[in-house]
C-alpha positions, 0 to 999 in steps of 0.5 A: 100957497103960491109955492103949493100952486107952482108945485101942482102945476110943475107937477101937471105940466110933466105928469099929464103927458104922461097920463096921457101917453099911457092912456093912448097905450092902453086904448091901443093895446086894449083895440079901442084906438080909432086911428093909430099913426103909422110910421113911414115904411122906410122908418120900420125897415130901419128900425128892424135893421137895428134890431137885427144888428143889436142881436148880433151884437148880443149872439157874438159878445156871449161868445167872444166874451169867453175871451176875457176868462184866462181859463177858458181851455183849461183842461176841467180834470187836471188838479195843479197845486201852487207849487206847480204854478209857481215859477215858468217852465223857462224859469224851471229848465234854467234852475233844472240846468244848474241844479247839482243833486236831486234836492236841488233838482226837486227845488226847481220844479217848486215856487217861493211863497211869494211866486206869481201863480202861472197862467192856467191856459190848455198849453201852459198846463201842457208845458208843465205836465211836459216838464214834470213827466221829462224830470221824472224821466231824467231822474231815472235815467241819470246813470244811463245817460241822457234820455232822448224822450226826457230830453223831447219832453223838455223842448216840447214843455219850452214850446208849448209855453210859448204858445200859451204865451201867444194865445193870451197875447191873443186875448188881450189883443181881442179884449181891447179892439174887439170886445171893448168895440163891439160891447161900446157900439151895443151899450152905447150906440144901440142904446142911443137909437133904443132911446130915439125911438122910444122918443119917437112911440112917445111923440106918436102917443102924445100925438093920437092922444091928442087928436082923440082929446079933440075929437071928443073922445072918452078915456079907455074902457074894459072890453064887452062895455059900451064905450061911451059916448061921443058928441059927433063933434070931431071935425068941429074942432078949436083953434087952441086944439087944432093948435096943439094937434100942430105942436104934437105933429111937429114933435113926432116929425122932429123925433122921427127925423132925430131917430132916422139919423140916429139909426142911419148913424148906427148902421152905417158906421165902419166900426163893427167890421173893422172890430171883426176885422181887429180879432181875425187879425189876432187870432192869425197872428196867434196861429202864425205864431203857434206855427212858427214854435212848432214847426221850429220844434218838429224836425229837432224831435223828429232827429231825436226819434231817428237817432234813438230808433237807429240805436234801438235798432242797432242794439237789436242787431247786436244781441 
């Protein structure tokens, strides 16, 4: 019997407050609340400026997030078997190079079973695509000499690869000092001024509730009937009542003050703009490299098309 009455009033202890809170909520929201506490204005703004960054937070991670999907430029058309994905287009050239007869030229550009399946990025398909359309060339050129466009292609299909190399060095660099910060500072941060300030509702509840248990208030009733009665005796209040408006006052000013340093907290970390900060440096660094390949292969195409256009024309000439 005595363990069935410390369970019933453990039980009380933590469901009454509850029942309370919901109740006050209830009133509140149904219009039958006398007076509701109100937060202090510099509360408010500090809640909407969490709320305005936790929406940010939530419109850039649903965009950066596609950094995390390797595929994310991979061309929707191309239809790339396993054998194309098997081996690098460096590990192509190289077997390409020393290959002696066509079979073993046709070799190259296929994988052993056990292959590692090649990145599908746009550049990687790019290289691939280049290094199959040069071989194709090459193939049939092979008793004219060599081909300036197969031998182009090739260069091309090295560059682009390394490019595809660049972009998912890229993405990992954003992977772990962007998104991993930012979704950290959404799931984490926010999420402890969310539960603040849910603390704060549930103190200012308990509080208003209270005060209309004091002063005699009646519990909520449906809208268009009477609310009841009350006996006039709200200034006439006990001590024991007048003490637990005390207590719940205290609650609500210690949660409101935990909550402000909370949000202050959030806002003013350096975090987020030095994430931001971390993927614009990764994504000038890809561009800084993709530059680089490319400029580096431009001009050694570029003498391959003057070379082949002075013979093209020179041919002319003497036909």
């Amino acid at each position: 019997m005595d363990n069935f009455k410390k369970f019933s009033d453990t039980f009380s202890a933590s469901f009454t407050p509850f029942a309370a809170r919901t109740q006050q909520f209830v009133k509140e929201q149904l219009g039958q609340a006398e007076d509701k506490t109100q937060l202090p204005p510099d509360y408010i703004e500090l809640e909407k400026r969490v709320d305005a960054l936790k929406k940010v937070h939530n419109t850039m991670l649903q965009v950066t997030s596609q950094y995390t999907n390797e595929a994310y430029d991979y061309p929707t058309n191309i239809r790339e078997s396993f054998n194309d994905l098997g081996r690098t287009v460096s590990e192509k050239v190289h077997l390409l190079s020393s290959a002696t007869s066509p079979a073993e030229a046709q070799a190259a550009l296929t994988a052993p079973p056990s292959a590692k399946p090649q990145p599908k990025t746009f550049s990687h398909a790019i290289a691939r695509a280049a290094l199959n359309s040069s071989h194709v060339l090459a193939g049939e050129h092979a008793s004219a000499g060599e081909d300036p466009l197969a031998t182009a292609l090739e260069k091309y299909a090295i560059a682009s690869e390394k490019v595809g190399e660049a972009r998912l060095a890229q993405d990992a660099q954003i992977q772990s000092r962007f998104l991993a910060g930012w979704s950290t500072t959404l799931n984490t941060n926010i999420q402890f001024a969310t539960r603040a300030r849910k603390n704060v509702e549930n103190a200012r509840l308990s509080l208003d509730a209270t005060k209309a248990n004091a002063k005699g208030g009646v519990g909520f009733h449906l809208p268009g009937q009477p609310a009841g009665r009350k006996d006039g005796l709200e200034d006439d209040i006990s001590e024991e009542q007048r003490a637990k408006i005390e207590q719940a006052e205290d609650e609500f000013v210690g949660q409101t003050e935990e909550a402000v340093g909370v949000m202050k907290n959030v806002l003013d970390t350096p975090e987020p703009l030095r994430n931001l900060a971390d993927l614009i440096a990764a994504q000038l660094e890809y561009h800084k490299k993709a530059y680089e390949i490319l400029s580096e292969l431009a001009p050694v195409v570029d003498q391959l098309q003057v070379e082949q256009e002075a013979s093209y024309r020179k041919a002319r000439e003497g036909a």
